[in-house]
Each structure stands twice: as C-alpha cells, then as structure tokens.
Backbone bond lengths (Angstrom), bond angles and torsions (degrees), N, CA, C in turn:
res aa  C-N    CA-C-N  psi(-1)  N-CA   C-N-CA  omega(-1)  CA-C   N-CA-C  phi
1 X - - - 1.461 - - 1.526 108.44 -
2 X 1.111 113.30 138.99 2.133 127.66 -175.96 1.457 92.50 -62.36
3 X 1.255 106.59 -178.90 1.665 103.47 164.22 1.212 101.66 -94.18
4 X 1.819 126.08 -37.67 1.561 111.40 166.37 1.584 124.18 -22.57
5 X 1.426 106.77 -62.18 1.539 119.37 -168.03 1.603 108.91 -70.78
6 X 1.580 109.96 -15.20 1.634 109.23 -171.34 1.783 85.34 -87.66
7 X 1.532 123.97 -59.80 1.354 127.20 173.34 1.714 111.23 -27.50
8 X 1.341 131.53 -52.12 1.255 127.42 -159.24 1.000 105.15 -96.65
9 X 1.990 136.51 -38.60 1.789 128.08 140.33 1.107 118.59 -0.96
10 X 1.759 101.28 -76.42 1.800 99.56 -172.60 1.207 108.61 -64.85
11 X 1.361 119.21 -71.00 1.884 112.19 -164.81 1.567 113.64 -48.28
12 X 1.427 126.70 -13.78 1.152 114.77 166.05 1.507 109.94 -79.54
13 X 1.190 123.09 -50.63 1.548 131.13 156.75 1.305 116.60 -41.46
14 X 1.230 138.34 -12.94 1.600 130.53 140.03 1.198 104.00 -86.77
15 X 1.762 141.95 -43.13 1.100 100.72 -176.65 1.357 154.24 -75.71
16 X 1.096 85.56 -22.63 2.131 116.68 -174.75 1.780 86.88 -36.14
17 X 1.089 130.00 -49.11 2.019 122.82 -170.48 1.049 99.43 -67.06
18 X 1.444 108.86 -44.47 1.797 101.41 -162.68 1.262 119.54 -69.96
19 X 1.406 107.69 -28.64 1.602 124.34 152.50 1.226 130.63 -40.11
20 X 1.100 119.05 -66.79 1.533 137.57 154.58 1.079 124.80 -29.72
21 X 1.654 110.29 -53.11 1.453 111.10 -174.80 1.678 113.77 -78.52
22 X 1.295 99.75 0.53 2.008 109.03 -170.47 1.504 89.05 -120.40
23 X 1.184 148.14 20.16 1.429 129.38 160.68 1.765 100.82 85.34
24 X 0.913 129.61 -12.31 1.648 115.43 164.36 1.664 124.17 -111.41
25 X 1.062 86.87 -176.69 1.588 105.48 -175.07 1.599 120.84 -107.86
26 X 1.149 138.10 126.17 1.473 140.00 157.71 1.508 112.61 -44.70
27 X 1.425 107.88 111.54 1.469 118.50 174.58 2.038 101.97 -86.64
28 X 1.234 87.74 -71.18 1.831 80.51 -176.23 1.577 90.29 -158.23
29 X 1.501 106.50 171.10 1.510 126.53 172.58 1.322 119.15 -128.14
30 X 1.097 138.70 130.49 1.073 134.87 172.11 1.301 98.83 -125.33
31 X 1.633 108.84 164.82 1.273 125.34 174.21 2.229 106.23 -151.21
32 X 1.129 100.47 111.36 1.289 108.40 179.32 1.880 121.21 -156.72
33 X 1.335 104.40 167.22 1.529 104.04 -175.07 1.420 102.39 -106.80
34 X 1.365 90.40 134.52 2.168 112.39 169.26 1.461 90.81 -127.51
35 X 1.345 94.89 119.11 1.677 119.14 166.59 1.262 105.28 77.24
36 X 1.088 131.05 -123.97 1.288 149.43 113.81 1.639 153.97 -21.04
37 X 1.585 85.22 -34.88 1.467 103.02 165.63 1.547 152.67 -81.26
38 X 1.260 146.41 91.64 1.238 114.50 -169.47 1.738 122.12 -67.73
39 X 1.433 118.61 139.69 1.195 116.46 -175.19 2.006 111.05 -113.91
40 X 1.652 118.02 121.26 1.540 100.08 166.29 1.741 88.02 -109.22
41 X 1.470 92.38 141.01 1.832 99.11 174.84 1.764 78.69 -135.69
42 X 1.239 95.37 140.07 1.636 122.87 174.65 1.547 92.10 -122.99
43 X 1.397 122.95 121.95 1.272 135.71 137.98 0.835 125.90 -84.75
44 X 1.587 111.91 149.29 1.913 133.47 -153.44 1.166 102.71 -135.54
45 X 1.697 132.98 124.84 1.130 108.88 149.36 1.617 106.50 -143.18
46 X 1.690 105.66 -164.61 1.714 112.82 174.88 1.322 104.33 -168.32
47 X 1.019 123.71 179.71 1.700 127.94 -140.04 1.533 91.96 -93.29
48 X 0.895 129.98 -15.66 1.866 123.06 -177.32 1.841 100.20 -118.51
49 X 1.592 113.83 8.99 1.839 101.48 160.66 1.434 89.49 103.47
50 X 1.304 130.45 135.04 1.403 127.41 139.55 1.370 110.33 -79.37
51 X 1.043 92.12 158.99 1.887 128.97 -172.21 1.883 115.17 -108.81
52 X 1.269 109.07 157.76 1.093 89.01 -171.94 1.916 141.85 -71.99
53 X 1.654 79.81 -25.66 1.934 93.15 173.99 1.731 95.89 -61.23
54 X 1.610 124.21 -42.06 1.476 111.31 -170.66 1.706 86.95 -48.54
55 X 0.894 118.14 -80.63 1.706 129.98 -165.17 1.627 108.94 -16.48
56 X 1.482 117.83 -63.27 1.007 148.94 170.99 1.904 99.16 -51.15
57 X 0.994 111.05 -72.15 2.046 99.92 -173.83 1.642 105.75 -53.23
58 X 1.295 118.77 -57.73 1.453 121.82 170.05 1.034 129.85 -55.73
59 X 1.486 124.45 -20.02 1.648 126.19 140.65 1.386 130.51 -56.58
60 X 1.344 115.49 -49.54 1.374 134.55 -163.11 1.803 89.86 -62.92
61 X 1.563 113.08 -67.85 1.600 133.74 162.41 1.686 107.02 -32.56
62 X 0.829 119.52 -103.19 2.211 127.80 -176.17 1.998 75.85 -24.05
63 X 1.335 132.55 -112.45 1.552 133.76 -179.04 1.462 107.61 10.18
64 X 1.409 133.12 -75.72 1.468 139.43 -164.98 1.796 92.39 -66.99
65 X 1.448 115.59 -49.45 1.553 105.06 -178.31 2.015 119.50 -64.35
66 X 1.403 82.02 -26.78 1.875 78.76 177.96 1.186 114.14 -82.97
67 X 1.311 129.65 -19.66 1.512 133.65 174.01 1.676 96.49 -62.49
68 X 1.170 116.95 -67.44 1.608 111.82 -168.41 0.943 106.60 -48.30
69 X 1.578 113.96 -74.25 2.142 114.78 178.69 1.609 99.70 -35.77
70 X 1.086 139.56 -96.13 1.271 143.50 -175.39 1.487 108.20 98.53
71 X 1.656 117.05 52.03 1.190 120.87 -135.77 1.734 86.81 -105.80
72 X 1.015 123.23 -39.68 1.796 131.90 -178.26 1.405 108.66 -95.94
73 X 2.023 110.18 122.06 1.265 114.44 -162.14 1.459 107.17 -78.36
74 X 1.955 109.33 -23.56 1.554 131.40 -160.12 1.440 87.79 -61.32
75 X 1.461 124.86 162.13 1.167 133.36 133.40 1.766 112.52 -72.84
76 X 1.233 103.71 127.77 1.345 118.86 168.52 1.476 148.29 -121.36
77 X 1.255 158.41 137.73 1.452 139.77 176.68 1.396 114.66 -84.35
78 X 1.443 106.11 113.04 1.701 97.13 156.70 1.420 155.64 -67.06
79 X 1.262 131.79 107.82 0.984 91.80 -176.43 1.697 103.77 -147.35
80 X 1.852 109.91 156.84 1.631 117.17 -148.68 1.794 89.33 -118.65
81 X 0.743 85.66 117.56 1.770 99.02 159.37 1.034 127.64 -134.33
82 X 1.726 112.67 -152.35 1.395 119.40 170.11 1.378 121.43 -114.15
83 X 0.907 138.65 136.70 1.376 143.84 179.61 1.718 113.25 -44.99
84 X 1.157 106.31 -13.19 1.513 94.08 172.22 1.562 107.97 104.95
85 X 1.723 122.25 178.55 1.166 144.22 -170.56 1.983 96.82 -91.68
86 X 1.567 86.36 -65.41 1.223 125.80 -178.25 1.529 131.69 -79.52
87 X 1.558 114.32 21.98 1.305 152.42 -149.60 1.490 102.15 -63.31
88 X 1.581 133.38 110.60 1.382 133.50 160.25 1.339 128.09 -40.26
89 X 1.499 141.19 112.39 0.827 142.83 -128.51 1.920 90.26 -111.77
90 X 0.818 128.00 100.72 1.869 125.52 -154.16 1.354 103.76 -102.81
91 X 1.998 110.33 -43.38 1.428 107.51 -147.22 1.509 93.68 -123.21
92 X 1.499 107.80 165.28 1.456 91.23 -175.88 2.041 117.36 -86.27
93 X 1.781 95.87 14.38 1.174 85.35 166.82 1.598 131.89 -76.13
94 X 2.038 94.55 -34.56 1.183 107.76 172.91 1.507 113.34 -52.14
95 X 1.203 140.76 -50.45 1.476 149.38 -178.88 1.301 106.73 -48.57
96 X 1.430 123.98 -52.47 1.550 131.12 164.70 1.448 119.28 -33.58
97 X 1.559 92.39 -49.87 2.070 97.88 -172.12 1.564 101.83 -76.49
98 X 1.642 121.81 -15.05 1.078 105.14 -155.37 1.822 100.74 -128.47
99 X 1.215 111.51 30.59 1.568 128.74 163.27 1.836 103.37 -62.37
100 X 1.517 107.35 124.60 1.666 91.69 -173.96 1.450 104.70 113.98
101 X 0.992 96.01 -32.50 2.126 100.49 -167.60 1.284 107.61 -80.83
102 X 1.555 95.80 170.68 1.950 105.24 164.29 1.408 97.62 -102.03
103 X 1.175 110.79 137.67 1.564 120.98 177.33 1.599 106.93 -138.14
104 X 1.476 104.86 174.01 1.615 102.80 -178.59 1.510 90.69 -147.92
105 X 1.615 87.54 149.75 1.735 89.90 -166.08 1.909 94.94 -139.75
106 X 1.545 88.18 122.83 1.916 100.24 -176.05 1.541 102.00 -94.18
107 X 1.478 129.35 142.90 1.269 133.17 168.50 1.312 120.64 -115.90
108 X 1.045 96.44 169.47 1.902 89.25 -165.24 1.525 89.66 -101.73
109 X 1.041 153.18 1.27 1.661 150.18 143.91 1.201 118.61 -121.97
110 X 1.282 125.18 125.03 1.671 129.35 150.80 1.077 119.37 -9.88
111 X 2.137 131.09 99.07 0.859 91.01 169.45 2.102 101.97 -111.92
112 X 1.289 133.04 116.74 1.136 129.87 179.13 1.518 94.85 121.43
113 X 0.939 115.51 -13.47 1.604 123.02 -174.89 1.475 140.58 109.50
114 X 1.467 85.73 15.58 1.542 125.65 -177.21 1.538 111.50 -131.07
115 X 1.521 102.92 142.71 1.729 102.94 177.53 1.371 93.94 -135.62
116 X 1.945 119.73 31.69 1.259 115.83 164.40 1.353 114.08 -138.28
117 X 1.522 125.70 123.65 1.405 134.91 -158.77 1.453 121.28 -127.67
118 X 1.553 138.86 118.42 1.453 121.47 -168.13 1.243 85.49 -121.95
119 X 1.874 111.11 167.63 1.552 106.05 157.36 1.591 94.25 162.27
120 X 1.319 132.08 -175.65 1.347 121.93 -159.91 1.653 89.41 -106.15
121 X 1.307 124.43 126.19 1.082 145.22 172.05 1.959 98.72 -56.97
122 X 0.897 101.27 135.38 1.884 134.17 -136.68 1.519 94.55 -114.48
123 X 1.302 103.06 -105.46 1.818 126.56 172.39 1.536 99.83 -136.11
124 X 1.714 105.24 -165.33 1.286 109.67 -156.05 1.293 94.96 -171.23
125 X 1.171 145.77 144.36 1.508 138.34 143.70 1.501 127.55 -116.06
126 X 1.490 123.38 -127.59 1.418 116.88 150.73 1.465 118.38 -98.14
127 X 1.474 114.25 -17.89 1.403 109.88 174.86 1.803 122.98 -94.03
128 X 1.250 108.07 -26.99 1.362 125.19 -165.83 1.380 118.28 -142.06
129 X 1.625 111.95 138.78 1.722 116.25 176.59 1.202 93.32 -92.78
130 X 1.657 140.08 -162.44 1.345 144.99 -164.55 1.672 83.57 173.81
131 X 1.452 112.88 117.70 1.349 113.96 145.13 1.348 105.96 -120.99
132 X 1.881 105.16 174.71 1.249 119.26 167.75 1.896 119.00 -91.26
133 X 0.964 126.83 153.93 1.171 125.32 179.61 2.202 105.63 -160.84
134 X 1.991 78.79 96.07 1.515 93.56 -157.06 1.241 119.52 43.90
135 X 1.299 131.35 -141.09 1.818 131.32 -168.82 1.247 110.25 -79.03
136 X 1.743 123.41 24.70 0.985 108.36 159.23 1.612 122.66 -151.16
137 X 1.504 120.94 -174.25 2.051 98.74 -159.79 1.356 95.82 -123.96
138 X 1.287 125.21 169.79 1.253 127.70 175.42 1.168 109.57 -148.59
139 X 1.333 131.00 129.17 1.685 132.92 -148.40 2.147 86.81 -120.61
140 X 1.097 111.36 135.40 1.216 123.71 179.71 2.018 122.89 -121.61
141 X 0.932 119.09 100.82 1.612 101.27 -163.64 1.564 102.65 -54.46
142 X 1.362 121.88 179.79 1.442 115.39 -161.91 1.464 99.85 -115.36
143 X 1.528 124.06 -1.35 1.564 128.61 166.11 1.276 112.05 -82.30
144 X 1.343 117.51 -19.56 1.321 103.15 179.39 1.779 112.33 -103.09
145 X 1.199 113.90 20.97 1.594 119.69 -175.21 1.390 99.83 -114.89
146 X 1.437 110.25 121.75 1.558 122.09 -166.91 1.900 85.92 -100.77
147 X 0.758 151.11 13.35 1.403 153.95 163.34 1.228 124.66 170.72
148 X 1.344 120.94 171.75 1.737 112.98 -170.08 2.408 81.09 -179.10
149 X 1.329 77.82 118.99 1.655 100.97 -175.50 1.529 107.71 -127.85
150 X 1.426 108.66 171.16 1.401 121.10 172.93 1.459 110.98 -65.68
151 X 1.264 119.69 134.35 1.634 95.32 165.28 1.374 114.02 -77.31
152 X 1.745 122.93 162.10 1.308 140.51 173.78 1.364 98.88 -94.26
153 X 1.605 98.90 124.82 1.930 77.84 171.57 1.965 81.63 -141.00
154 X 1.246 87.80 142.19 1.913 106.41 -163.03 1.305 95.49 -101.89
C-alpha cells in the first residue's frame, strides 16, 4: 500500500463515525499534491445534498480526529465537501448506486477515434464497465478509463 492509500484508509477510518454521527455518509478521500500543496478532501454526502454547516461540523470533527492520530507528517489543507453533480465514479460502490445512469467515460487512448464515451451505465465487474449507447452496448476494460463520472445533463 502507497502512503497515499495508507493516508486515505485511516482518515476514512476516522471518518465513517463522524459521518454518522452528523447525518451523512463518506463518499471518498483523497489525499494528493497540487503545486506545492498537499491536499486531504473527504467527501460527504446523503440523499437530499449536504449543506454547508454539514460540511463545516464534519470538518471541524475529521480536524480534532487528525490532530490526535497525527498520522500525516506533510503539512496539508483540509478540505470536506460534496462530491459534486458530476461526481467521479472511483469505487465499485459508486458504480453500484449508479447502475441505470447517464455517465461519461474519458480514456487515456483513442479507442475508435474517440477517448470520449456517454451512455447509461449497464454492469461493471473487476475487469470491465459496459454502457448502453441507444440499442446498442459498449464494454470498455477499466485500465484503460482514466475517469468515468455522472453525466450533467442541463
């Protein structure tokens, strides 16, 4: 395990209570560097949207728990939100909630001459996603998909 993946274990492993005890749910954690910075953002959510005080109590909470653990040597910024409209679909739980959906899926190579794909997310396994695209499916291995999100539709 990276230390990234050991970093985002625990703080999800503190958060899942703190979650609980504020009315939401742990979407995902990440922990990574932009620029200069290290960033942990824990996303929160629940079936009617978090709001911002949720954001705000589950910050204030995950903060008081990372001081005690004292588990990351980096200095870092926290920060708790929501996963979004348009939410990256990472784990295969997210894929579970979102069987039925329109999703869009980016690849890191062309495949047909395109490295951009929408369509209602199908099934899924450990090797392959499967969407629909009208009367017909298109099976994608899951190493070659550099992301796969909700679709936005305005």
């Amino acid at each position: 395990m990276s230390r990234r993946e050991d970093y985002e274990t625990r703080t999800e492993k503190l958060l899942e209570p703190i979650a609980a005890a504020n009315g939401v749910s742990v979407y995902d954690v990440e922990y990574l560097k932009e620029g200069g910075d290290y960033y942990l953002r824990a996303y929160i959510d629940k079936p009617e949207g978090v709001n911002i005080l949720d954001c705000e109590n589950v910050s204030r909470a995950l903060s008081d728990a990372l001081d005690r653990e004292d588990f990351i040597p980096d200095a870092y910024i926290l920060e708790v939100s929501s996963p979004g409209l348009g939410r990256a679909l990472k784990k295969d739980r997210h894929l579970q909630a979102s069987i039925g959906q329109e999703v869009e899926i980016k690849l890191f190579k062309a495949v047909e001459g395109s490295k951009e794909y929408a369509g209602v997310l199908e099934s899924f396994n450990e090797e392959s996603i499967v969407i629909s695209e009208g009367d017909s499916q298109r099976s994608f291995a899951r190493s070659d998909i550099a992301v796969i999100r909700l679709a936005l539709d305005f």
